[in-house]
BALOBA-1460 file (C-alpha; in Angstrom, 3 decimals):
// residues 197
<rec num="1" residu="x" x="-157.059" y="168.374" z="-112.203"/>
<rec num="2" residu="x" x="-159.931" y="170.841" z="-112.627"/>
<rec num="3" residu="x" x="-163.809" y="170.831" z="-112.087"/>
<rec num="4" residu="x" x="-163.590" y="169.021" z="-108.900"/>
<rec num="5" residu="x" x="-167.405" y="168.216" z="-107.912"/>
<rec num="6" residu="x" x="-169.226" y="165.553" z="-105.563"/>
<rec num="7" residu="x" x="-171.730" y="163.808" z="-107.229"/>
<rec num="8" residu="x" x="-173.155" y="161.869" z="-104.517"/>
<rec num="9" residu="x" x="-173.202" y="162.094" z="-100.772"/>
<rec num="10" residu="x" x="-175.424" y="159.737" z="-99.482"/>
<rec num="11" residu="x" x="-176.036" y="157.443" z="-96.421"/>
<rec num="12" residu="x" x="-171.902" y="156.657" z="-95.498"/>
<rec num="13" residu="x" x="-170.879" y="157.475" z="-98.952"/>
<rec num="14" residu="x" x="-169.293" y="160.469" z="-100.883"/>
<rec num="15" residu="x" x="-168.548" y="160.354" z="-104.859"/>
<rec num="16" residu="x" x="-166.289" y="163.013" z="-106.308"/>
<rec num="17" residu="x" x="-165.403" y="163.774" z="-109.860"/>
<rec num="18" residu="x" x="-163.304" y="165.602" z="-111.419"/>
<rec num="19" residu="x" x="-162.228" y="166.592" z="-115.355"/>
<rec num="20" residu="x" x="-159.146" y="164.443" z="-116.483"/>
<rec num="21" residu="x" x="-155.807" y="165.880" z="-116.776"/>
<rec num="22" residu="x" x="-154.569" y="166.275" z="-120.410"/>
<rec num="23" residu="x" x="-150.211" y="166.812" z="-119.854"/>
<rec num="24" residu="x" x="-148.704" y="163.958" z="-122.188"/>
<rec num="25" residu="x" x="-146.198" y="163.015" z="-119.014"/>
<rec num="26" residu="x" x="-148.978" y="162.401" z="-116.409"/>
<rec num="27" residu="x" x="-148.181" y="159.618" z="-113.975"/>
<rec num="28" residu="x" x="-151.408" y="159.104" z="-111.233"/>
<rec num="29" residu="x" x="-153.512" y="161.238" z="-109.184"/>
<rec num="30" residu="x" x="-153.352" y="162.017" z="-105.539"/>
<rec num="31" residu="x" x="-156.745" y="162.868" z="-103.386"/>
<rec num="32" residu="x" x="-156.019" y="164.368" z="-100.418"/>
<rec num="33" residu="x" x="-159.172" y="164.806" z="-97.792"/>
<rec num="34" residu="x" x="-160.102" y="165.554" z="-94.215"/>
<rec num="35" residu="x" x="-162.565" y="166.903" z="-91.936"/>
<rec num="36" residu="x" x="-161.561" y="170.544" z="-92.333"/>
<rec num="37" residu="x" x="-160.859" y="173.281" z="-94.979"/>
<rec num="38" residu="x" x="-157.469" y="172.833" z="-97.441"/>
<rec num="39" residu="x" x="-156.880" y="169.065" z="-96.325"/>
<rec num="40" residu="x" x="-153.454" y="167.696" z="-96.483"/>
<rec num="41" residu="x" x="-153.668" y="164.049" z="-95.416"/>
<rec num="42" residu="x" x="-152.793" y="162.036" z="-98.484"/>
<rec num="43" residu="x" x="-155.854" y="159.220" z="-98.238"/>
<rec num="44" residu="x" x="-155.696" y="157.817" z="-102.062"/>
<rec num="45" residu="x" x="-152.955" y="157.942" z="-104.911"/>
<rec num="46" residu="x" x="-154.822" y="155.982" z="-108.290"/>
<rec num="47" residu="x" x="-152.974" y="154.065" z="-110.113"/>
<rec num="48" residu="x" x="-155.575" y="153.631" z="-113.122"/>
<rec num="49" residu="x" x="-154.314" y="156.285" z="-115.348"/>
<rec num="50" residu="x" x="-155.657" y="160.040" z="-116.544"/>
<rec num="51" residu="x" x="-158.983" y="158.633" z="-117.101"/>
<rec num="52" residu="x" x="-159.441" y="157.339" z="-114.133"/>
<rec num="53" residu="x" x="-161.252" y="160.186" z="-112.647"/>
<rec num="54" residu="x" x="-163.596" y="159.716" z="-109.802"/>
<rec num="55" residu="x" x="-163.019" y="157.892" z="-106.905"/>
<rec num="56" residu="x" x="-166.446" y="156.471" z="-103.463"/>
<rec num="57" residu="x" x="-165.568" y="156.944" z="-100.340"/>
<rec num="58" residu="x" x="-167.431" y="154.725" z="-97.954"/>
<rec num="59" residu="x" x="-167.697" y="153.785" z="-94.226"/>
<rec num="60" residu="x" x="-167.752" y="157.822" z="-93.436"/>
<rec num="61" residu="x" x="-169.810" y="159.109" z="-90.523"/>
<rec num="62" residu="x" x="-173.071" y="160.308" z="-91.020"/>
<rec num="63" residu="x" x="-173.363" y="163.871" z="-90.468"/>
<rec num="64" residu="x" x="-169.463" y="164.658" z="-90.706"/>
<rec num="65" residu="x" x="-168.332" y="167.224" z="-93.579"/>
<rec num="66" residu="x" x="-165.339" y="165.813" z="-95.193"/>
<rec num="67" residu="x" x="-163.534" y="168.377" z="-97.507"/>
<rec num="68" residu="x" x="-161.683" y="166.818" z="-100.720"/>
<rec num="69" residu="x" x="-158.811" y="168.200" z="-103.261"/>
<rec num="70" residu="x" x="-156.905" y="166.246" z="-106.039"/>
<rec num="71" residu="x" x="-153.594" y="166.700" z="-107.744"/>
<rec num="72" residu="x" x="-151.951" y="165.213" z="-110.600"/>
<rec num="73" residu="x" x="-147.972" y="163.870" z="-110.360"/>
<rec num="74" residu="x" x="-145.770" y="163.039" z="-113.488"/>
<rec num="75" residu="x" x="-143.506" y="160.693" z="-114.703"/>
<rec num="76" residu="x" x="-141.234" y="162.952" z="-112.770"/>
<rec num="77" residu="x" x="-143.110" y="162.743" z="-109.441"/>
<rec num="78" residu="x" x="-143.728" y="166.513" z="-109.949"/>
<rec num="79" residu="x" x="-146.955" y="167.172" z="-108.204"/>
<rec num="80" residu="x" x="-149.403" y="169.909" z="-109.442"/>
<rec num="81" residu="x" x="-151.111" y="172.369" z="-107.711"/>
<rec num="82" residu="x" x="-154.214" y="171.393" z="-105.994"/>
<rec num="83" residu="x" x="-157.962" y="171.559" z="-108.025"/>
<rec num="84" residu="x" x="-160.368" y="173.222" z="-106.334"/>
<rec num="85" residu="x" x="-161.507" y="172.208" z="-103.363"/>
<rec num="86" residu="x" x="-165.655" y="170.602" z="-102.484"/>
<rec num="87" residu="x" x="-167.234" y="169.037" z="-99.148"/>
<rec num="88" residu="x" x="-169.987" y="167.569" z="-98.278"/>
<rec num="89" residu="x" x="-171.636" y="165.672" z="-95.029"/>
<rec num="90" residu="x" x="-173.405" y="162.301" z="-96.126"/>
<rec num="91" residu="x" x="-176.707" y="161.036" z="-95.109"/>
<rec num="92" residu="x" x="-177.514" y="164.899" z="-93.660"/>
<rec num="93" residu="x" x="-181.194" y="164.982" z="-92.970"/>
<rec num="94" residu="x" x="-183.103" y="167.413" z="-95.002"/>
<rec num="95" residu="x" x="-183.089" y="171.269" z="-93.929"/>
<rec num="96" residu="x" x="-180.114" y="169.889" z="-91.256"/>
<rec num="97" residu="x" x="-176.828" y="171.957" z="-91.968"/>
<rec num="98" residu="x" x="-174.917" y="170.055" z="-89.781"/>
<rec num="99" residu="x" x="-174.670" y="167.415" z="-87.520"/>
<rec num="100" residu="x" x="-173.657" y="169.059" z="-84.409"/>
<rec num="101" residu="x" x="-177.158" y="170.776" z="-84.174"/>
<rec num="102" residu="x" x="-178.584" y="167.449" z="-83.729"/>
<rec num="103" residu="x" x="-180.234" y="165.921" z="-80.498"/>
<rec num="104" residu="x" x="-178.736" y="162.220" z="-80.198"/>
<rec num="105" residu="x" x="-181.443" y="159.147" z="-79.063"/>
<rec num="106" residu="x" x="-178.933" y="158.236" z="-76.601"/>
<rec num="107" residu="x" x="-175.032" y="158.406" z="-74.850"/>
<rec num="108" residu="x" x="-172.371" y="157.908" z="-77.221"/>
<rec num="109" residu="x" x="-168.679" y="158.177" z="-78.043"/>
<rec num="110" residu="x" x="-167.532" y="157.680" z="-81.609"/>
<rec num="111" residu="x" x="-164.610" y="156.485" z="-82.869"/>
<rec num="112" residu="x" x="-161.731" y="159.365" z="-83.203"/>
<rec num="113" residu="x" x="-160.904" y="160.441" z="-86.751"/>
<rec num="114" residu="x" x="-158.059" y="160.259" z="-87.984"/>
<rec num="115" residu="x" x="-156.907" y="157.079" z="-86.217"/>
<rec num="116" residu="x" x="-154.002" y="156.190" z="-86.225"/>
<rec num="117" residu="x" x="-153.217" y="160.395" z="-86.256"/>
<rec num="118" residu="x" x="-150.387" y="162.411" z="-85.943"/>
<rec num="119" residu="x" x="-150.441" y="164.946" z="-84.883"/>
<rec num="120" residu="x" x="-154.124" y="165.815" z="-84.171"/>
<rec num="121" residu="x" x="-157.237" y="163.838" z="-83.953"/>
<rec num="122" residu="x" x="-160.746" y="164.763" z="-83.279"/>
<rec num="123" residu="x" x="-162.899" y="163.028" z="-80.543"/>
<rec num="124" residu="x" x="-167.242" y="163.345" z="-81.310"/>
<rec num="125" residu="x" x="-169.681" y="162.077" z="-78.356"/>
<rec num="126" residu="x" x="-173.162" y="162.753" z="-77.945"/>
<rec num="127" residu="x" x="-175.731" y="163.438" z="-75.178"/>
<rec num="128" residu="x" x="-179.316" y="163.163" z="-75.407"/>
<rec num="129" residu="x" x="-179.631" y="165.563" z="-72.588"/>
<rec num="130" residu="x" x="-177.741" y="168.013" z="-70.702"/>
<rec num="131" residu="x" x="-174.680" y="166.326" z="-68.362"/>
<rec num="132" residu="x" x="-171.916" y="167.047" z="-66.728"/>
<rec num="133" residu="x" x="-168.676" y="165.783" z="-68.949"/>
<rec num="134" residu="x" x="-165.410" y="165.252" z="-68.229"/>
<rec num="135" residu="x" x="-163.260" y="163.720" z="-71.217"/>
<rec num="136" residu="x" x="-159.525" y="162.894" z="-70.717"/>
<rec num="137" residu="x" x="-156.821" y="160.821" z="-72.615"/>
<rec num="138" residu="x" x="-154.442" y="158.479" z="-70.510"/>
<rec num="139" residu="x" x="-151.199" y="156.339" z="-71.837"/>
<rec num="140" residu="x" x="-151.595" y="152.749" z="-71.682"/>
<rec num="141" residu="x" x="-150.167" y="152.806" z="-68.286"/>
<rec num="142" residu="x" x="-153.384" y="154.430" z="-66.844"/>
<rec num="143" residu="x" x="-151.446" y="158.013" z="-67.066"/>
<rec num="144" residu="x" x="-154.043" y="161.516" z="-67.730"/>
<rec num="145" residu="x" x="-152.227" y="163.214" z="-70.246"/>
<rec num="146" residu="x" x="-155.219" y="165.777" z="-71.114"/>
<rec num="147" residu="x" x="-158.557" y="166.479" z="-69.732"/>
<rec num="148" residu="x" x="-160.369" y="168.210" z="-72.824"/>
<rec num="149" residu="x" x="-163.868" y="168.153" z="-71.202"/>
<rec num="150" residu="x" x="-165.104" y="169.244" z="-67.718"/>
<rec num="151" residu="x" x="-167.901" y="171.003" z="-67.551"/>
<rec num="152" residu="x" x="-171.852" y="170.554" z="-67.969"/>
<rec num="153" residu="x" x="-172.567" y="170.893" z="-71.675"/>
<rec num="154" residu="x" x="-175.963" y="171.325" z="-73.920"/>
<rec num="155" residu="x" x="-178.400" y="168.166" z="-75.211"/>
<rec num="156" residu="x" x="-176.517" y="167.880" z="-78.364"/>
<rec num="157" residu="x" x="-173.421" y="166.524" z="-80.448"/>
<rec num="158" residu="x" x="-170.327" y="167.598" z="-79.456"/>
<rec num="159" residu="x" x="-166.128" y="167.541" z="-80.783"/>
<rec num="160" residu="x" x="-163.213" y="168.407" z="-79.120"/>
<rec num="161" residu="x" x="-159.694" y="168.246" z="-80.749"/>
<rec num="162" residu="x" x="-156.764" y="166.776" z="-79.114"/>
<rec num="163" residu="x" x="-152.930" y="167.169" z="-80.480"/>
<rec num="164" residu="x" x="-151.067" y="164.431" z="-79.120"/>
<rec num="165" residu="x" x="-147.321" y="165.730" z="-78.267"/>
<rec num="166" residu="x" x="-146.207" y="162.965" z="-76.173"/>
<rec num="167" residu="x" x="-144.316" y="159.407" z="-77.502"/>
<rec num="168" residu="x" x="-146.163" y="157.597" z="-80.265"/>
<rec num="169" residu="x" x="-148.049" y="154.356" z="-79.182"/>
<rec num="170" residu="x" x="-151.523" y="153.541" z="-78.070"/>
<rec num="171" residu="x" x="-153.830" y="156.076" z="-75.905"/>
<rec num="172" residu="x" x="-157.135" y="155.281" z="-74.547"/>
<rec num="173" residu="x" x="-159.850" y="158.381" z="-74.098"/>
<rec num="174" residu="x" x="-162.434" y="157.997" z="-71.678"/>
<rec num="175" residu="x" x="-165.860" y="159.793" z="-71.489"/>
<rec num="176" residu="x" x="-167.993" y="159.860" z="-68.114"/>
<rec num="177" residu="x" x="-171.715" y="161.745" z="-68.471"/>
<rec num="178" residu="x" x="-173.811" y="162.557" z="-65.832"/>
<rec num="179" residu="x" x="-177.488" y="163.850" z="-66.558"/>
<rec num="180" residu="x" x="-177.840" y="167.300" z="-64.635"/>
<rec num="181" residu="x" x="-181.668" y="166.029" z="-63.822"/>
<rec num="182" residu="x" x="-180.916" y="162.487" z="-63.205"/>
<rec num="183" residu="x" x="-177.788" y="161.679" z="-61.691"/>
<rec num="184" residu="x" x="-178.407" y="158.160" z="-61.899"/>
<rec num="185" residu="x" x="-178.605" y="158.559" z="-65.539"/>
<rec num="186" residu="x" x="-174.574" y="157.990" z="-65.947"/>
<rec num="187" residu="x" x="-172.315" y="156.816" z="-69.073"/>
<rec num="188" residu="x" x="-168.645" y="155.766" z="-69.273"/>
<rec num="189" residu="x" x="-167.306" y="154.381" z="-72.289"/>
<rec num="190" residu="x" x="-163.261" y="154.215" z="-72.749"/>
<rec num="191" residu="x" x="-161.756" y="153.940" z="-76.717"/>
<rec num="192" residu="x" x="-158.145" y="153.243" z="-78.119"/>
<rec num="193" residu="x" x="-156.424" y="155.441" z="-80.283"/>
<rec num="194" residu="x" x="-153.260" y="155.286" z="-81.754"/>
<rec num="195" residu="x" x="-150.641" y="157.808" z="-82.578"/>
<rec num="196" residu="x" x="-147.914" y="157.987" z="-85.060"/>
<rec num="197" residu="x" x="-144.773" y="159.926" z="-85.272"/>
């Protein structure tokens, strides 16, 4: 596949494109995307045929640049070298290059992406002013297995990676806030995640 291109990223939504492939033994093609540069994650193999040659990607987080390749298989379940590679963020405000710049209204923890992962995941929260934040992961048995976040951080959005080596299952992360000028100002919200070896 060549001439890989996104035609639309707006609100939740990214559209890519691409040129149809023209080998007489082509099969399906495979998109492979993720949050960072050369993606590997297999999210979508068509099954509608060489012209079949754009594929909408909804429910995506505002703000979060998503980075897309395609390949083509034959008959043969040969796979081709990947096309070139686009991003883009949907729904980024005008003159905003990324999300992570932004102030946030209020406390929040977002859901991590990938989920279920393996072996990595990414964890986004944001604070509307500066706090004290302490992040950790625990096993269903109320076991820490990682404190990613300690520290007083910046008014702002804010990710933090976490590569689960420990037994597959279910993991909850947990994020406590603490405004540095009002320490009654306080957050705590606990997710599920799920990871998959």
């Amino acid at each position: 596949p060549m001439n890989l291109v996104v035609t639309d990223s707006s609100s939740t939504t990214i559209i890519i494109k691409w040129r149809k492939n023209t080998d007489s033994d082509f099969l399906r093609y495979r998109i492979y995307g993720g949050e960072s540069p050369n993606p590997t994650l297999k999210i979508d193999s068509t099954t509608a045929g060489v012209t079949d040659t754009s594929k909408t990607f909804a429910g995506l987080v505002n703000g979060t640049r998503y980075y897309f390749r395609v390949t083509a298989v034959d008959s043969a379940e040969n796979e081709s070298a990947y096309s070139n590679e686009v991003n883009a963020a949907p729904n980024v405000p005008s003159g905003v290059e990324d999300l992570l710049s932004q102030i946030p209204e209020d406390f929040s923890l977002v859901q991590n992406y990938p989920n279920p992962f393996n072996p990595s995941t990414v964890i986004r929260y944001g604070l509307p002013v500066r706090s004290h934040v302490l992040l950790e992961v625990y096993t269903m048995l109320g076991q820490r297995v990682a404190s990613l976040v300690n520290e007083e951080q910046e008014a702002r959005y804010h990710e933090r990676t976490w590569i689960g080596d420990g037994a597959s299952g279910l993991y909850f992360y947990r994020l406590e806030a603490i405004a540095i000028g009002d320490p009654n100002r306080r957050f705590v919200e606990v997710r599920k995640m799920l990871l998959l070896k």
